[in-house]
N, C-alpha and C positions, 0 to 999 in steps of 0.2 A: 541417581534418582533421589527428589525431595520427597518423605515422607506430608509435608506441611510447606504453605509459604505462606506469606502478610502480602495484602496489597492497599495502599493507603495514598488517599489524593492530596497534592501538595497546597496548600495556602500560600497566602503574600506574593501573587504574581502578578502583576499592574496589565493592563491593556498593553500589549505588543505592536511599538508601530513600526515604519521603515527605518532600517538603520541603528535598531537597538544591538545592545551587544547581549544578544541572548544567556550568551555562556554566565555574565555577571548575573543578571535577574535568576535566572535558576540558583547559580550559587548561593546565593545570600538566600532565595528560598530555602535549599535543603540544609544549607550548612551545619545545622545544630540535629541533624538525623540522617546521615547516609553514613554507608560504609562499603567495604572492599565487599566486590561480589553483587552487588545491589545493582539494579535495571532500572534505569529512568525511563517510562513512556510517554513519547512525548504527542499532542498531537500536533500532525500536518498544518492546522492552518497558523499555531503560531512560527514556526519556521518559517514559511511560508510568509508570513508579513516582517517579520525582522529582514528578510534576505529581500525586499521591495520586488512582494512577487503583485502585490498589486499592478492592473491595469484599467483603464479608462475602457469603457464596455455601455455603450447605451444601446446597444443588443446583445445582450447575455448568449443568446442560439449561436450569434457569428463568432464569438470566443471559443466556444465550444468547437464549432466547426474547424478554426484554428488549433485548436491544441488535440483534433482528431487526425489521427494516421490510418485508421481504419473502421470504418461501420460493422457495428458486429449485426445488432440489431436492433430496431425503432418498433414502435409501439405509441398508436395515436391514444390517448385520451381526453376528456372532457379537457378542454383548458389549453391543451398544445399535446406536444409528441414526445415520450421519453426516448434518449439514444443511450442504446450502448456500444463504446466505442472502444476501440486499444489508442490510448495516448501514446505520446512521446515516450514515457518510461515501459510501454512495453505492457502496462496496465487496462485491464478491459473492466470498465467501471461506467454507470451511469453519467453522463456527462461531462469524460473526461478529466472529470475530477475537479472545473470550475465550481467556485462559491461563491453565490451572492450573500450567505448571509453573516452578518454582522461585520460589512463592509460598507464604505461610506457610498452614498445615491452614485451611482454610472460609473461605479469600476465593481470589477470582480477578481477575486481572487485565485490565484493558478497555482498549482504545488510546485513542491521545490524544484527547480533545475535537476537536482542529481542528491535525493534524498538520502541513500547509502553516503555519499562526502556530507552533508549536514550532519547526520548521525556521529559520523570520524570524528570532525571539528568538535563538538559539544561534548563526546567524552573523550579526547584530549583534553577539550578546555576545562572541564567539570575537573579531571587528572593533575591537572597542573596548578590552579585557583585550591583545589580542597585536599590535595594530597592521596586522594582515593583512588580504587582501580572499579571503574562502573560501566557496564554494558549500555549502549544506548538503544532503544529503538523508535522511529516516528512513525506515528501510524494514523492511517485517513480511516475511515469509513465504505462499505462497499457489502453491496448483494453479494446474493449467492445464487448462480442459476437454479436449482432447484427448489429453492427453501422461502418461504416471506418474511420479509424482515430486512435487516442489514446488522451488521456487527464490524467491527474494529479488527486490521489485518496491517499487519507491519509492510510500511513500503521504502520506509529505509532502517538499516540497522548495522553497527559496530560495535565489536567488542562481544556479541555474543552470536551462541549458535542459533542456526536459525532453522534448521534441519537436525532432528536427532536422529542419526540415520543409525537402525537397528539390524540391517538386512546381513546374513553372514550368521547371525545369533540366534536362539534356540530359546521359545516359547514353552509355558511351565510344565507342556510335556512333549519335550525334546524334539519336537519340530522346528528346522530350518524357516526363519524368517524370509522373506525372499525380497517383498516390497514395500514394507514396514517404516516409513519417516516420517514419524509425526511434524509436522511444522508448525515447533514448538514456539518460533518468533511471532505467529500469527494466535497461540493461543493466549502468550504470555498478553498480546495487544489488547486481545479480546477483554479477558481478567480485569487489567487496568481502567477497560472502558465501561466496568461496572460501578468506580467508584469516583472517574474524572466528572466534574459536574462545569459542562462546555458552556452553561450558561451563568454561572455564577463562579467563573473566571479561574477557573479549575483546570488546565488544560493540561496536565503535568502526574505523573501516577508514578510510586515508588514501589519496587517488586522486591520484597526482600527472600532469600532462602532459597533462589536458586543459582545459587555459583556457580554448582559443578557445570551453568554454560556460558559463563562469561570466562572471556580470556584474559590472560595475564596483559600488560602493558607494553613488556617486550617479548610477548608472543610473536607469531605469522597473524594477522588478523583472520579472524573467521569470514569466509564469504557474508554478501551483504545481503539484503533484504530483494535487490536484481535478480536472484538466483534462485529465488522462487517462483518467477513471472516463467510462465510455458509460451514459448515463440515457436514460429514457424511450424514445422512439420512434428512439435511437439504436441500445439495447440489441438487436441482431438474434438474443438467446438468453435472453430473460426466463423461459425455462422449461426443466426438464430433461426430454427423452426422454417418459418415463414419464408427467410432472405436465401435459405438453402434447396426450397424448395422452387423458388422462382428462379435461380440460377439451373438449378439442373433442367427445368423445362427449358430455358432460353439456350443452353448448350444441348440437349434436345431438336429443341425446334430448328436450332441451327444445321445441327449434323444432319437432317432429315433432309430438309433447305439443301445441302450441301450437295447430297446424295440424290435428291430429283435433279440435279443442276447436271451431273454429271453423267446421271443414266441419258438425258436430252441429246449433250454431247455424242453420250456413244451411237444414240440413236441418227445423228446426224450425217 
């Protein structure tokens, strides 16, 4: 446990297009201030344009629609309709996680392919270019069902914990912990998105003073940022309000359907 940590945004990062070699521009940004134990947070959409996640998009809605595997739930307002959907990574986030902004006119931006292996890559590459041992994590932005607002939550991560799983251990009066995991990947994100400034080319946050969760180099790596998403028969909210409520009438209206269909039969 850190009594204290620092969290400080990185200068000198130039505009990120297709096909940069991310790991060199970060380096020479930090080079002259990181060290062993230190968390780069990085955000999604620079990843995300180095690895030519751009695409060509002159409807932004039909991207979205693409990169959705599941409708959680929709919401019309003034303007158009917000979705919230589970992307490809497993992720249930407003719009899938497509960005129009500060992308060139009729393309939109998509997150990474496999955001846990960018994380790998960049602190290997950061390991190998500066001789350091640094936890990586990339993190988008993302609601919260109950809460207003948005905040910053780790969606890919290497090198550090991303779960500090307490459960087994004994609270400061000697009760048994039972379901205790803070998801300490998602707060360290949160932290760093207090002080990256996204508009004045800031997208890069350096966490110092918590070691004890970053892994050694030739460690087992720590599970990735994937390991936090709740699927399937985890998910205790695969539907919003409204879309759970119209499904249970239409399985309703059907069983019922079903059920005159079959008393007619008997009666026949």
């Amino acid at each position: 446990m850190a009594e204290r940590f620092s969290v400080w945004s990185v200068a000198g990062i130039p505009e990120v297009a297709p096909g940069d070699d991310l790991v060199a521009l970060l380096g020479d940004a930090v080079a002259d201030d990181i060290a062993d134990g230190d968390i780069l947070v990085i955000s999604s959409k620079i990843v995300s344009k180095a690895e030519g996640r751009l695409v060509p998009a002159a409807d932004r809605e039909q991207a979205i629609t693409d990169e959705t595997v599941r409708v959680v739930a929709t919401r019309a307002y003034p303007g158009g309709v917000t979705r919230i959907v589970e992307n490809h990574l497993g992720i249930v986030q407003a719009a899938a996680g497509v960005d129009a902004s500060n992308v060139p006119d009729g393309q939109v931006l998509l997150l990474p392919l496999d955001p846990d292996a960018s994380a790998r890559a960049i602190a290997e590459g950061i390991g190998a270019r500066l001789g350091v041992s640094v936890g990586v994590i990339v993190s988008d932005t993302l609601g919260r069902a109950w809460r207003v607002g948005q905040t910053d939550a780790a969606i890919g991560a290497a090198r550090v914990r991303v779960l500090d799983d307490l459960r087994g251990r004994t609270d400061a009066d000697g009760r048994e912990l039972s379901v205790t995991m803070p998801a300490v990947a998602d707060e360290i994100a949160a932290a760093a998105d207090l002080v990256k400034e996204k508009a004045a080319g800031r997208p890069v946050a350096v966490v110092r003073g918590l070691g004890h969760l970053v892994s050694a180099p030739d460690a087992d790596d720590e599970p990735g940022a994937r390991s936090l998403v709740r699927v399937g028969e985890q998910d205790m909210f695969r539907l919003g309000s409204d879309e759970a409520y119209d499904e249970g009438y239409r399985d309703g209206y059907d069983a019922g359907t079903a059920e005159a269909s079959a008393d007619d039969d008997d009666r026949d």
